[in-house]
C-alpha positions as CSV (number, residue, x, y, z in Angstrom):
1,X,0.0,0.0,0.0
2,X,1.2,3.4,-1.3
3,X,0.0,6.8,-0.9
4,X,-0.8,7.4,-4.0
5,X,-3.0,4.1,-4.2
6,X,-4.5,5.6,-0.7
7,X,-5.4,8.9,-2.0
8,X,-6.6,7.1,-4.8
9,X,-9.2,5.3,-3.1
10,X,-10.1,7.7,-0.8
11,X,-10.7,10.3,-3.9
12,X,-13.1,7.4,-5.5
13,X,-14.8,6.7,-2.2
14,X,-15.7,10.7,-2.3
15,X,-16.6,11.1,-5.4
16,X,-19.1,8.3,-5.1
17,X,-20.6,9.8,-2.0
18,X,-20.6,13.3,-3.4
19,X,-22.6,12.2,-6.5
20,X,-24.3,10.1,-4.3
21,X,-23.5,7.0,-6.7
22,X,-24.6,4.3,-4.4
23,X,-23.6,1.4,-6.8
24,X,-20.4,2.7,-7.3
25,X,-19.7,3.6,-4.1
26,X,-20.6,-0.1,-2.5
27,X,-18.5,-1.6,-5.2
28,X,-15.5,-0.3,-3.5
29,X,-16.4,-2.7,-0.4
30,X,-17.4,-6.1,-2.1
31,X,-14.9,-7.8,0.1
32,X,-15.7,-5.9,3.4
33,X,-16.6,-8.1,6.3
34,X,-16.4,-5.8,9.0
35,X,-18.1,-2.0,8.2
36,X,-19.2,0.0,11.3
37,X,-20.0,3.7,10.5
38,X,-20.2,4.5,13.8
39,X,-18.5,2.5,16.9
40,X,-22.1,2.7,18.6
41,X,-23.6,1.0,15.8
42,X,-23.7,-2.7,15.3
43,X,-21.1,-3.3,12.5
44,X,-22.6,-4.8,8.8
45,X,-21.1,-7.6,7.7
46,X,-22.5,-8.2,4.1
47,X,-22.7,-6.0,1.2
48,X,-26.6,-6.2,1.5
49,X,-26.2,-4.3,4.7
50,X,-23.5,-2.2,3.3
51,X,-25.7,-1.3,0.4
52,X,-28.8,-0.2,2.4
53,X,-26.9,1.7,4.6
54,X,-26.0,4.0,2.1
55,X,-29.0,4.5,0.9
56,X,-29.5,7.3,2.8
57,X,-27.4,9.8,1.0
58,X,-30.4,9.6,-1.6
59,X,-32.3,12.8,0.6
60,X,-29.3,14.6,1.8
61,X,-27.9,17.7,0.9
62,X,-24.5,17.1,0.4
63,X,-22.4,20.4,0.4
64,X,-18.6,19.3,0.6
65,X,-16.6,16.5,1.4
66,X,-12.9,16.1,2.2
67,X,-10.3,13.1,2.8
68,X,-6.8,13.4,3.9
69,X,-4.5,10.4,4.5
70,X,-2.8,10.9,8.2
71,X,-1.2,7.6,8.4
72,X,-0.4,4.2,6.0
73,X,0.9,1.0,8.2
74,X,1.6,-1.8,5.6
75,X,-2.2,-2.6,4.3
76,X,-3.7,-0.2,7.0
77,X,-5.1,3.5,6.5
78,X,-5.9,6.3,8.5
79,X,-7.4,9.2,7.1
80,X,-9.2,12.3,8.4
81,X,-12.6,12.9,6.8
82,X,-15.0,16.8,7.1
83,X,-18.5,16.7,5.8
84,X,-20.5,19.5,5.4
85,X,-24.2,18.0,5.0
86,X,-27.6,19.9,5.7
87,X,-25.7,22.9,7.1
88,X,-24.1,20.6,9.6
89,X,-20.5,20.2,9.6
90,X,-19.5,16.7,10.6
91,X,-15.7,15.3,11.0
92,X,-14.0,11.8,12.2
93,X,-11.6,9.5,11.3
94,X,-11.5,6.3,8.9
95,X,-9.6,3.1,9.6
96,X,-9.5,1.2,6.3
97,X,-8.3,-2.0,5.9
98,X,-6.8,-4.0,2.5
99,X,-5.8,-7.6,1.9
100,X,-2.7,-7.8,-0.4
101,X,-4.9,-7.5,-3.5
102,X,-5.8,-3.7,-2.2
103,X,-9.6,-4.7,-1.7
104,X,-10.9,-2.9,1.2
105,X,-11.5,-5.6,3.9
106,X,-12.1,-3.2,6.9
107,X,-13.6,0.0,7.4
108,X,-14.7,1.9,10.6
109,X,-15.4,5.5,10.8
110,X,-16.0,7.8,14.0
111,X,-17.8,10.4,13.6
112,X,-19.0,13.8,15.1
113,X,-20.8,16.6,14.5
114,X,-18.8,20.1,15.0
């Protein structure tokens, strides 16, 4: 794992959720087995689940979103994420995971509002 490959991934991932393309956007986690968006949240485990959770970008009013690696550890990720959604600015973290093939087999997100 490179930055470049990161950044990337990360640049796909918000371009999907900006243009709210669901599809598109759950294709980048076909191998996930463990996606929690939230660590109070029960964590999804199937693309099914994956898939209906984003569907609720379909009603929001997505203003700007931004990514920014902080940290790569062999297959591991960190990056800072800012959403500005509704008039509400949101922030957290992302902890992606990727086998050796660079499929994403791990994501968890913390988030808060500002």
């Amino acid at each position: 794992m490179n930055r470049e490959y990161a950044e990337q991934w990360l640049s796909k991932l918000k371009e999907h959720w900006f243009n709210k393309d669901i599809e598109s956007a759950v294709s980048l986690f076909t191998k996930t087995i463990f996606y929690q968006e939230t660590p109070f949240m029960k964590p999804y485990t199937t693309l099914d689940e994956i898939r209906e959770e984003w569907q609720h970008i379909k009603n929001e009013n997505i203003q700007n979103i931004e990514i920014k690696v902080l940290a790569i550890d062999n297959f591991t990720i960190i990056a800072q994420w800012t959403l500005k959604q509704n008039d509400i600015d949101y922030d957290g973290i992302y902890e992606i995971k990727f086998n050796e093939d660079l499929e994403c087999i791990y994501f968890k997100s913390w988030e808060m509002s500002k």
